[in-house]
TORGUDO-18953 format. One record per residue: residue in one letter; x, z, y of N, C-alpha, C, O, CB in turn. Coordinates in steps of 0.05 Angstrom, whole numbers, plus 5000, padded with zeros to 4 digits. Atoms other than C-alpha are relative to their C-alpha. Glycine has a CB too. Example, Ala and Ser with C-alpha at 12.3 -4.5 7.8 and 13.67 -1.06 7.14 Angstrom:
2
A501850004976524651564910501850005024503950135024498050255001;S498449994976527351434979498550145022499550185044500949715009;
// end
This chain:
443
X499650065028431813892716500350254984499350294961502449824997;X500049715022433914652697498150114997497650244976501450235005;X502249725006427615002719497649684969495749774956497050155054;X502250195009423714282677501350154970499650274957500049585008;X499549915022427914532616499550274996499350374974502349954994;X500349725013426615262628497050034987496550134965500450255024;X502250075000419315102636498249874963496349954950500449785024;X500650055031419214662563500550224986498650324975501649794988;X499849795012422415222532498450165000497350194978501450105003;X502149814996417815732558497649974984496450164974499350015026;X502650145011411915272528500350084973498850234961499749685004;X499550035030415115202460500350384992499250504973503649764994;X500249775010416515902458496950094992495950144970501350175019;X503449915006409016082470499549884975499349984953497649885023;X501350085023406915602431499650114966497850174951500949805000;X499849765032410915912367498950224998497850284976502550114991;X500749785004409216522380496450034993495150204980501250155024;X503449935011401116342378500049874977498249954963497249895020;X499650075031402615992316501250254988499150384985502049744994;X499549775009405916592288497150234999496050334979502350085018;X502449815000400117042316498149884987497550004967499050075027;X502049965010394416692300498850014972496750124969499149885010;X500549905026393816702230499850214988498450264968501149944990;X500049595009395517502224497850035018498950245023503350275009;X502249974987389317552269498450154991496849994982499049825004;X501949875004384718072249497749925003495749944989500250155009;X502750074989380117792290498349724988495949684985500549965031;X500650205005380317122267500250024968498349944955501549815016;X499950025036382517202188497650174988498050344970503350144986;X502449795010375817552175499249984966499649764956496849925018;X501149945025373217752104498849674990499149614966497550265003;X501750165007369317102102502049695004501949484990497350055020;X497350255001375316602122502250054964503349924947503050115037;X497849915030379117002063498549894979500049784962500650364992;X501950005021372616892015499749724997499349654974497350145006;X500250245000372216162033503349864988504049674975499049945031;X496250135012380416122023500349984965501249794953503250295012;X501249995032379016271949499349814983500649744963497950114997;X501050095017374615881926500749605012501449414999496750174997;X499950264991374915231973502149734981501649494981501050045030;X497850255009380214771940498749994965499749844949504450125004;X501350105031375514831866496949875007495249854990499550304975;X502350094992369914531907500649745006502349655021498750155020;X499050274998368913841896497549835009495449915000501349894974;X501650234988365013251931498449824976499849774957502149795017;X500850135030360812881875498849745016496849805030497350224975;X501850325003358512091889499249934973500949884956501849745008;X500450155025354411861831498449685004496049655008498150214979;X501350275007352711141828498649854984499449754963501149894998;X502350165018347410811800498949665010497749595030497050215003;X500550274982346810011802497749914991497549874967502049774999;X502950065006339309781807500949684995502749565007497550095028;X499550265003339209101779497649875017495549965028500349924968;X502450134968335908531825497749834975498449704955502449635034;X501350195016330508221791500149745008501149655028497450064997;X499050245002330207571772497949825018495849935024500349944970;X500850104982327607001817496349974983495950114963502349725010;X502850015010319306811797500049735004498949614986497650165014;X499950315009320206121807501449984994503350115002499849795012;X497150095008325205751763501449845019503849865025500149824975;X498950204967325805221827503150175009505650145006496950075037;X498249684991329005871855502350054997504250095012499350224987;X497349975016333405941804501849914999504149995002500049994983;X498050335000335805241797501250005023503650015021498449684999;X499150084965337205151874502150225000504450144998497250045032;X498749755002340405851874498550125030499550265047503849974998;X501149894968335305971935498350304998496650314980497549725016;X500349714999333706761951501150074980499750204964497550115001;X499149855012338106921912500950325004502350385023501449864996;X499949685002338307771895502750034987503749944966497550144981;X497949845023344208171884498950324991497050464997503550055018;X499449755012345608771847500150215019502150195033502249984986;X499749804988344509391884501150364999499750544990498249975004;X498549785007349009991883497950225023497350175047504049965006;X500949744984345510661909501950264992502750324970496550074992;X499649745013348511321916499750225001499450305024501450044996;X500649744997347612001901501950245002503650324986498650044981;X497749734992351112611945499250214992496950274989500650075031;X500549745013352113221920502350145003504250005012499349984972;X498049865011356913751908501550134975501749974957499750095007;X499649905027359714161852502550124994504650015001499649804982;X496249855004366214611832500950084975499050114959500750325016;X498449995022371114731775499250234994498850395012502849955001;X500949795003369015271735501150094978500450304966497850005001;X499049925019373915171683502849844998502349614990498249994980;X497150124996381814921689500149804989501349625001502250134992;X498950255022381814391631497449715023496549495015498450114946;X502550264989376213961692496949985005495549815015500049814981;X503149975007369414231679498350075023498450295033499550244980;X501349984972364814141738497450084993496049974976499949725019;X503149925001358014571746498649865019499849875040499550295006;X502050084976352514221791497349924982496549934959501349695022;X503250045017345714011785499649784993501049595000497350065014;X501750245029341813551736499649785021501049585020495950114981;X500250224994338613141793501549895028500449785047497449974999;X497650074990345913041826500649724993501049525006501950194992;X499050235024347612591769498349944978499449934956502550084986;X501950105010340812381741501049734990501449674966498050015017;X499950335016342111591744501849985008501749785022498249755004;X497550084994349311621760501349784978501049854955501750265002;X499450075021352211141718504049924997505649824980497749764996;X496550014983359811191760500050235013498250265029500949745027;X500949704992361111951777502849945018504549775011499750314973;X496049914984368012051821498650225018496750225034502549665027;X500549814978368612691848503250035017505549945013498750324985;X496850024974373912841909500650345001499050504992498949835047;X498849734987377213491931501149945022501849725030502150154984;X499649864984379013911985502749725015502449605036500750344985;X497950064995386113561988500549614999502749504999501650194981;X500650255010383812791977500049874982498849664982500649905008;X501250045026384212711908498249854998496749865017499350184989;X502750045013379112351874501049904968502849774957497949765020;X500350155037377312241800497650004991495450085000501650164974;X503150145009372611931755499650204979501450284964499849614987;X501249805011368212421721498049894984496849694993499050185017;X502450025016363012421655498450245004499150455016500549944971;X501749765009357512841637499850044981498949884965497850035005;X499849895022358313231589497150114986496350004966502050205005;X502350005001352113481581497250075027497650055051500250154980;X502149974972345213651627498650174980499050184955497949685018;X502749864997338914131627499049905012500649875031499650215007;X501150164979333613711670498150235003497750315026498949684995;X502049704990328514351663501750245012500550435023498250164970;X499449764981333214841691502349865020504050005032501250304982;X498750144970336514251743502450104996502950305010498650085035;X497049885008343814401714501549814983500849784960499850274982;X498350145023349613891687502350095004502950285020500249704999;X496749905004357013941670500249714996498749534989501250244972;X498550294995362113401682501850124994502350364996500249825027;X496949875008368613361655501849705017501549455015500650054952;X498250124991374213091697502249834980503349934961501150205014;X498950165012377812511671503450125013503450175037498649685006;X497749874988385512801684501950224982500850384968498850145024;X498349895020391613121648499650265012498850444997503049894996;X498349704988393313741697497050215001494750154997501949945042;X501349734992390014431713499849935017501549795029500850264999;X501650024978384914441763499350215014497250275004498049894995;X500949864980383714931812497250154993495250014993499849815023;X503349855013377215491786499450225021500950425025500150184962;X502149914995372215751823500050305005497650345002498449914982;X500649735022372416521811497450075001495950035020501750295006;X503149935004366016751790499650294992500750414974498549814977;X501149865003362717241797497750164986498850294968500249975010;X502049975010355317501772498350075024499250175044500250184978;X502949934996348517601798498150234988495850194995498949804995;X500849775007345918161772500150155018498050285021501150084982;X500049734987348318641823500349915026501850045041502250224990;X500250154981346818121879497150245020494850305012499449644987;X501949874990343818591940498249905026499649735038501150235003;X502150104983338018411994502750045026504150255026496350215001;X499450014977341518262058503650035002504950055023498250205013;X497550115000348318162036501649795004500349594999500550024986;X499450304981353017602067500849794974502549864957503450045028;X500650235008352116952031501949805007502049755031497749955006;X498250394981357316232043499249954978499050094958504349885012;X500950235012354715612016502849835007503049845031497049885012;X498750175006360715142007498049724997495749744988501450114977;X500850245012358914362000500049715022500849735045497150084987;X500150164988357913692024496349815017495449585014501849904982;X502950144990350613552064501049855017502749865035497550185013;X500450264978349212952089501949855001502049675017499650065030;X497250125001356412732067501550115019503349985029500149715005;X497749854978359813262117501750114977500750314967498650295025;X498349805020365213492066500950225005502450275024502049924993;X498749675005366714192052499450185028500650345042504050004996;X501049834978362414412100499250334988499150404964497049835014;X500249725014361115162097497950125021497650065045503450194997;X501749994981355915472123499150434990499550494967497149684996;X500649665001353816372125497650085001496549995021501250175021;X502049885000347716742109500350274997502250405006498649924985;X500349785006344917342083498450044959499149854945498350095027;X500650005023341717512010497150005018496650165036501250234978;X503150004992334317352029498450194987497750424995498649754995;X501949905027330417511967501349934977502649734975497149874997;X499750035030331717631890497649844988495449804998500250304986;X501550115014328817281838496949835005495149834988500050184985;X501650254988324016741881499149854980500449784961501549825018;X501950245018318716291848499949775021499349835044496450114991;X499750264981319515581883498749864989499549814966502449875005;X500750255001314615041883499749775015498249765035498550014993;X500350204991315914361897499249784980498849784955502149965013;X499750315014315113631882498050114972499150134951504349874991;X502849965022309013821833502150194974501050214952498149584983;X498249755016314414331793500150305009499750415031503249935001;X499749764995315414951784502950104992504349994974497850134988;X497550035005322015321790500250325004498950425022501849795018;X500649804996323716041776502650135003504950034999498150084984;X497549844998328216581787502549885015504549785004500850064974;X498450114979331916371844501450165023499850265038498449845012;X500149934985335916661889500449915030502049745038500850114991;X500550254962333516541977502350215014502750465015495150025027;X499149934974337816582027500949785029500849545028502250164992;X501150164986338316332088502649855014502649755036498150145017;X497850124987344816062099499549684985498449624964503350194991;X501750335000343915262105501649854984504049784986499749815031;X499450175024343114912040497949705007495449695007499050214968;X501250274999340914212051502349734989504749734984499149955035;X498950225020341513482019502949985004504049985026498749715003;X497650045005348313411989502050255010504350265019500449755012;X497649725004350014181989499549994960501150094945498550455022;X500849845024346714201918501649894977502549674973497049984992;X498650035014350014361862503250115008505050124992499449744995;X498149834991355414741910500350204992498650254974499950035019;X500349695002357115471904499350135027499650095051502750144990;X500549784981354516031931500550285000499550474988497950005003;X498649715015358916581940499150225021497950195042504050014995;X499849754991359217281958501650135027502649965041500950104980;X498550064981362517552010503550174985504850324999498450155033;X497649975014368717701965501449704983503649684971499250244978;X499350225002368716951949499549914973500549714963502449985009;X500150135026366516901884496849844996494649865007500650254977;X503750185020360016511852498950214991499450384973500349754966;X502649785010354316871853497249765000494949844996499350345030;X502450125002349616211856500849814996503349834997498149995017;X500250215002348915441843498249905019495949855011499649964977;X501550124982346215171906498049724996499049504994501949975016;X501550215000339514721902498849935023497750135033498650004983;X501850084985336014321955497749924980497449704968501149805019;X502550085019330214301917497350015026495549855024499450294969;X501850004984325814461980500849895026502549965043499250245001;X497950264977327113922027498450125024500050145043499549534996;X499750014981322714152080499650325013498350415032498749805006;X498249724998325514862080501350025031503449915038502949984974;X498649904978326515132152501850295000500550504999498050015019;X497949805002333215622150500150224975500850454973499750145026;X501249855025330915782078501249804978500649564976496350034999;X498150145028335715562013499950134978499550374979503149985003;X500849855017335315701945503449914981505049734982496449934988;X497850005020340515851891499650014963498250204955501650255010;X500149905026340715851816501050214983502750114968500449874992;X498149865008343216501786502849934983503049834960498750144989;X497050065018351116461768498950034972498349844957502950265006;X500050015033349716791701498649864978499549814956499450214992;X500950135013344316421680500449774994499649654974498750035003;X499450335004347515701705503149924979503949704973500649865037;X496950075016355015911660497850094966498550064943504150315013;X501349905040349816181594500249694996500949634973495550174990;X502650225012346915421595502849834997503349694977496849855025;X497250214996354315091622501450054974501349844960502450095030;X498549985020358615371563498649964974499849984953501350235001;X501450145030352815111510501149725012502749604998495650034992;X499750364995353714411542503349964994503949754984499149875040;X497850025002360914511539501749974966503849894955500550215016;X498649955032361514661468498149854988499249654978500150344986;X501350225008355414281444499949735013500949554999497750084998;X501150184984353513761493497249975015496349825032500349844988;X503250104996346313931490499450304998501050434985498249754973;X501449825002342514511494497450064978495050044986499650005022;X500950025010339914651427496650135002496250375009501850024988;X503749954995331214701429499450374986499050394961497549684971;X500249735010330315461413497150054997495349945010501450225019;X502450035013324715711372500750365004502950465005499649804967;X500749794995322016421382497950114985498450314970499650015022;X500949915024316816541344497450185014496550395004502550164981;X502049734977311516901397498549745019499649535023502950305030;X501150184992305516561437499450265028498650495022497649834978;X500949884988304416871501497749875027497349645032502050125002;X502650114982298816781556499850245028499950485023496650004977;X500049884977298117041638497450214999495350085001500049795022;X501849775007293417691630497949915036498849915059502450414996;X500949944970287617601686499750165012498650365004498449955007;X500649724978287717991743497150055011496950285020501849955030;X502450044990280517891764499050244974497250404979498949655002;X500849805020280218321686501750194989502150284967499349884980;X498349725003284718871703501949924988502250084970498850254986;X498350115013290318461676503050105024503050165048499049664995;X497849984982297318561701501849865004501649664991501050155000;X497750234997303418191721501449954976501850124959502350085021;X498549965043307017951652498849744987496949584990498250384973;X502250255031305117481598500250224983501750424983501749604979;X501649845021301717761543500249904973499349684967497149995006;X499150125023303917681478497949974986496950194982501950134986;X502650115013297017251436500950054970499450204957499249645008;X499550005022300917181371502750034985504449854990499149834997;X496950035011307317331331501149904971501650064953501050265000;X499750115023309216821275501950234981503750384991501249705005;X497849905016312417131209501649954989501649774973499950094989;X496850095013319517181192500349905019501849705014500849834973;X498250154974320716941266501950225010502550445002497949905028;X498749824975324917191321499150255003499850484997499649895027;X501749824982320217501352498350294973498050534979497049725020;X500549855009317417851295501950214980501150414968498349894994;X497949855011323918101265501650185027503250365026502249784982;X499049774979325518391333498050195011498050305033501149875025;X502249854995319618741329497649995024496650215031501150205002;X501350024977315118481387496649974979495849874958501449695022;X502949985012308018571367497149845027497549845051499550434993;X502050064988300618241392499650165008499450364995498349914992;X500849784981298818611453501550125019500750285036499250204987;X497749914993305318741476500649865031501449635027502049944977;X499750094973306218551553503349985010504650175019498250225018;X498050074984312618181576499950025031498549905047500549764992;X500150004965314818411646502750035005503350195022498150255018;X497549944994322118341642501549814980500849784956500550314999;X498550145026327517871609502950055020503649965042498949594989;X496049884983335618201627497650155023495550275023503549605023;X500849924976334718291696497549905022496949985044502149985011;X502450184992328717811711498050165002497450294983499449794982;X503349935010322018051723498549724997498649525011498050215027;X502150215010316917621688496550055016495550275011499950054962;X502149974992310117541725497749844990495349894992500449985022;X503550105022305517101681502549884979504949944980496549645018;X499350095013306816641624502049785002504149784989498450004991;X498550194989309716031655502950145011504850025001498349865023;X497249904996315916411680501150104983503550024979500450165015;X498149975031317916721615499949834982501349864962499550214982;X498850275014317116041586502749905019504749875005497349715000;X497650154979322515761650502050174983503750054970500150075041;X497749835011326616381621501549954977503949884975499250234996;X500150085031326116291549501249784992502449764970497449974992;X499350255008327515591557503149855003503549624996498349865012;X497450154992335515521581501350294990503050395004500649885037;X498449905017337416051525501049874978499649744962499050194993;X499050105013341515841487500050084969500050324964501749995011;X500749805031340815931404502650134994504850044998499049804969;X497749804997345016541388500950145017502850275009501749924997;X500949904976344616821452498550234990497150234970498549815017;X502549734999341217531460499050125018500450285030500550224990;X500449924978337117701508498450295003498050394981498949805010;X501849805004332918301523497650035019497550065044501450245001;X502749984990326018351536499250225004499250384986498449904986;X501249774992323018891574496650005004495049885019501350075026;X503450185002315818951548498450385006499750605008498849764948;X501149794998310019491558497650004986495949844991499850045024;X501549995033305819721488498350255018499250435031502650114962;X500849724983300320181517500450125020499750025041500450164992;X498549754972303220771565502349915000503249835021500350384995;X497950074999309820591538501149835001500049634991500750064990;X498650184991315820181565501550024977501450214960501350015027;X497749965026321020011516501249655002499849475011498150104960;X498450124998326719511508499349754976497349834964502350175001;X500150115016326718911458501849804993500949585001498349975001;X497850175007332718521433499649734985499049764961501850174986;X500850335012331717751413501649845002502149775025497949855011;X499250254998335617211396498349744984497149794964502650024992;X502050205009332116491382502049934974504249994965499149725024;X498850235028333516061324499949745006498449685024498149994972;X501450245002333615321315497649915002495750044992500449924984;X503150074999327714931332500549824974502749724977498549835030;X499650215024327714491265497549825009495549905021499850154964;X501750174995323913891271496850004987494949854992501449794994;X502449865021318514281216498450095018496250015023500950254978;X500849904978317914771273498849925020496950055029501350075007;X500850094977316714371328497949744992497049605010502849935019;X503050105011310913971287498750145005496650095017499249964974;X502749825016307714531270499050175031496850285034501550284966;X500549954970308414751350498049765011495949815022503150015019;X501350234991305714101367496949954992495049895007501649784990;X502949945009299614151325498950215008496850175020499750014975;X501549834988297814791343499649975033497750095043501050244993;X500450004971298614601421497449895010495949965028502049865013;X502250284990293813941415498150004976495949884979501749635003;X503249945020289314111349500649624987498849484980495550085029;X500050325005293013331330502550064967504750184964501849765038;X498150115031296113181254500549775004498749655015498549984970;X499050214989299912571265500549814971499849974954502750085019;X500050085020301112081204502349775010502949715033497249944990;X498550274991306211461191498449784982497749834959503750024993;X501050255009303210751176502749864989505149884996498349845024;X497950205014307010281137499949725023498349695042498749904962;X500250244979308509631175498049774985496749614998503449865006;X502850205008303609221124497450185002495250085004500249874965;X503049814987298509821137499049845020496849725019500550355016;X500949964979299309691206498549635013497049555031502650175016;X500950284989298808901206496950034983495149924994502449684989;X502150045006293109001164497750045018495849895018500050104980;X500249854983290609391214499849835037499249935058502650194991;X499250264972291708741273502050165019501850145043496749895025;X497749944982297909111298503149914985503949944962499950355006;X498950135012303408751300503150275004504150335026499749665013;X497249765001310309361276500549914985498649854970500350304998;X497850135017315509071237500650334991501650314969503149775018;X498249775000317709871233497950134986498150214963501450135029;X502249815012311110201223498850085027499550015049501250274981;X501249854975306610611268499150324999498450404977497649855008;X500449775002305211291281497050135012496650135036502350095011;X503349974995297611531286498950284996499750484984498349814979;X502249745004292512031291498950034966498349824954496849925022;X500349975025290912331220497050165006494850045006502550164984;X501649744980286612901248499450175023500950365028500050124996;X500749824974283413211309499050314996497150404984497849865015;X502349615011281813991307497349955014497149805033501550425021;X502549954980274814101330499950165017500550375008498050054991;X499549854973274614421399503850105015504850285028498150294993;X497049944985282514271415500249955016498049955026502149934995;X498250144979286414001468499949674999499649545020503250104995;X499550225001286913351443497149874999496649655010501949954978;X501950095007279613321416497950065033495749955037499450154969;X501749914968276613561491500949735011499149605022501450345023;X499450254993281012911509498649785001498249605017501649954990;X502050215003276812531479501949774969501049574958499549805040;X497750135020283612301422497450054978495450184977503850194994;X501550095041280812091343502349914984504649824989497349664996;X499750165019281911881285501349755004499849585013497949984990;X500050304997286511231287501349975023503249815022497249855001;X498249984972289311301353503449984994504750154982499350335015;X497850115004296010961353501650215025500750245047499849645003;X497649824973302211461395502049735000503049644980502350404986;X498550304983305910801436502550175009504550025011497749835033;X497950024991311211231462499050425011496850535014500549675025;X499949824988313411951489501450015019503549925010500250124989;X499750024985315712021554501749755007504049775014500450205004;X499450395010317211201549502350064985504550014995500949715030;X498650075026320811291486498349894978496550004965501350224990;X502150005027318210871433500250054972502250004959499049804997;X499849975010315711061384499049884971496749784971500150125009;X500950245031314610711310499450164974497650114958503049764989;X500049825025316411291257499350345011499850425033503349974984;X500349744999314711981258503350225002503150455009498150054972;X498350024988322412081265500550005019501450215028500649914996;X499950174972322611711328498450315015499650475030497549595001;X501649824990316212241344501350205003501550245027498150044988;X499049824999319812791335502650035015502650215031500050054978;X498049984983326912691367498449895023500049985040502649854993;X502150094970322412441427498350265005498050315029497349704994;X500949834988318613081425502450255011502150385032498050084982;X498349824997325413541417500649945039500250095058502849934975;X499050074980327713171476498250075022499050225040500849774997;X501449964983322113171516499650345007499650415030497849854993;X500249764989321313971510502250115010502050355013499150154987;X498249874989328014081538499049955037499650115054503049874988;X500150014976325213771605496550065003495449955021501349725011;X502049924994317814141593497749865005496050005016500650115016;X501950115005312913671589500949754991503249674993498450015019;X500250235014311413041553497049905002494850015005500850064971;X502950134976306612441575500449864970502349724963500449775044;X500450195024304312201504498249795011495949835019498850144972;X502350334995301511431517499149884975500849834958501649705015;X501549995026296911271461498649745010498349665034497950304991;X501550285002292810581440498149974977498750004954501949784997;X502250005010286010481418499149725002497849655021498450185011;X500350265003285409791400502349815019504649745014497049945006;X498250184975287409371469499750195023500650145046498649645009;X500249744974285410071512503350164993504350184971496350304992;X498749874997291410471534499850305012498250335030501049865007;X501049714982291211211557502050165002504150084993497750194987;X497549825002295711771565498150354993495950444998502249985037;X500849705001295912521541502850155016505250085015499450124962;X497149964983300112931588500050344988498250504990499849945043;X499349765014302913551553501650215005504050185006500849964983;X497449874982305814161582501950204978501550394962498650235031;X498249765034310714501531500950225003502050324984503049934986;X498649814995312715101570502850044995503950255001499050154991;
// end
């Protein structure tokens, strides 16, 4: 019985003592346990719910009897996402919480609460949620990207596949990556290879000092040991407009640029075609001829990427363009303006060579269309446009922009604003009882 009590003792002693030890561990408390201790408890689990309704039965029989009867179907969408601001404010991505229409996110410690969206970017895959909740929340620390170097150690925080607060280690792959999937294009990214898959995105991705240096996307699903991130700085420019607006106001610039061919001694860059006056662009001095190959710390390689760039600045914002005039390099300082709904006509016409008109609603019955509201039509086609290569005229009724409909030239316009925040617009148009579509890319 004495040596069974010396024996327990002996145990319990050990035991404390490797409790005592292992935590001061050198070996075990490594840089990357410390970096994860940081940030982990502002990293939160996101479910968004979306309930598909059941359609309705096709026979009334059906109905009456109550036979096959359909329910309501709840689907949901995993994701991640972390506090990035004490008063609740969650960063993650756009198609996290696309058709959520019930957000609850969870923490570290089991928590959960019900979350809105405050606002979204769907072209640069970025929303903000604000926590429903009185107290201070647990933040993130963040870091920057900018001085993010090749082969530096990487943790992804998040929840794939519904494993919570899984964590997972890389390296810095590559800077500023062009990603195409799913018929998109996606730019300035930073790869690395520590494992980002479904339901990390919208996690952080920190440093090995523990701060946010990315916004983790699975955007490339069939990505072997290859993950992509959204730069920190660029995903808090877009977060603190949504925070303070809700929306990311349409910025107008004032400059037309185009990818220089290489086949004609052309070089990497867009190429500045035209510079409206009294714009942006022409009060910051950017001139026709002038070759964009740089925006901050970005390099720009054709036109389509310094549109991605261009497009999740915010108005009032300043950015700097690094352009090349001749022999010489030189710097260029720009902030956008409002897009006014004047503006973004007069963009619209010049894109598609289309003048748009409003019909009265007795125009339009005169006309055998039946609009209580009115309708919105073709006035004029340019000769040799976009619209007129289509095969569009004269008379051509616009039915809707990216299925918004539309009735007034109003309607047209907040339907186009909207639509160029997510970069293209599928105008569906009607020619008597023919339907067609024009599909429009807005940069």
């Amino acid at each position: 019985m004495h040596a069974r009590a010396l024996l327990a003792g002996a145990l319990a002693a050990g035991l404390s003592l490797a409790a005592q030890a292992g935590p001061q561990s050198p070996a075990r408390r490594t840089a990357v346990v410390a970096a994860v201790d940081r940030t982990r408890a502002a990293v939160v689990n996101i479910n968004a719910q979306e309930v598909v309704k059941a359609r309705a039965a096709e026979d009334p029989f059906d109905a009456f009897f109550g036979r096959f009867r359909r329910q309501d179907e709840v689907r949901n969408s995993l994701g991640s996402g972390f506090v990035f601001d004490a008063a609740g404010y969650v960063l993650t991505n756009y198609h996290v919480v696309a058709r959520g229409s019930r957000i609850q996110v969870s923490f570290e410690d089991g928590t959960d609460y019900v979350a809105k969206v405050v606002g979204t970017d769907p072209g640069g895959d970025l929303a903000v949620l604000k926590i429903r909740g009185e107290r201070k929340f647990p933040t993130a620390p963040l870091g920057t990207s900018t001085d993010l170097m090749l082969g530096e150690p990487t943790i992804a925080i998040g929840n794939p596949f519904g494993l919570n607060q899984s964590v997972s280690l890389g390296v810095v792959s590559a800077l500023h990556r062009s990603v195409h999937a799913e018929d998109r294009s996606y730019y300035d990214f930073i790869q690395t290879d520590a494992s980002i898959n479904p339901g990390n995105s919208g996690g952080p991705l920190l440093n090995g000092d523990g701060e946010v240096v990315g916004v983790c996307s699975a955007i490339y699903a069939n990505a072997q040991g290859i993950g992509f991130a959204i730069p920190i700085d660029r995903a808090l420019r877009v977060a603190r407009e949504l925070v303070k607006s809700g929306e990311l106001a349409s910025s107008f610039w004032g400059f037309d640029g185009t990818t220089p061919d290489p086949k004609n001694g052309g070089k990497p860059g867009a190429l500045v075609t035209g510079v409206e006056t009294d714009s942006p662009a022409a009060k910051a001095g950017l001139r026709k001829g002038d070759l964009v190959v740089r925006l901050d710390q970005s390099p720009v390689r054709d036109a389509d990427e310094l549109r991605f760039l261009l497009r999740d600045v915010p108005v009032g914002s300043r950015v700097t363009l690094g352009i090349v005039r001749g022999s010489e390099k030189r710097d260029v300082s720009i902030s956008p303006a409002p897009l006014t709904p004047e503006r973004s006509m007069a963009a619209f016409r010049s894109a598609t060579g289309i003048r748009l008109t409003e019909i009265s609603s007795k125009e339009a019955r005169a006309a055998g269309y039946d609009a209580p509201r009115g309708l919105v039509a073709i006035d004029t086609v340019e000769r040799g446009s976009t619209a007129s290569q289509a095969g569009l005229r004269r008379g051509d009724v616009v039915v809707s922009v990216n299925s918004a409909e539309v009735e007034t030239l109003k309607d047209f316009e907040k339907a186009m604003s909207q639509a160029r925040r997510s970069g293209a617009a599928a105008l569906l148009l009607r020619r008597g009882y023919r339907l067609f579509e024009l599909d429009l890319d807005l940069g």
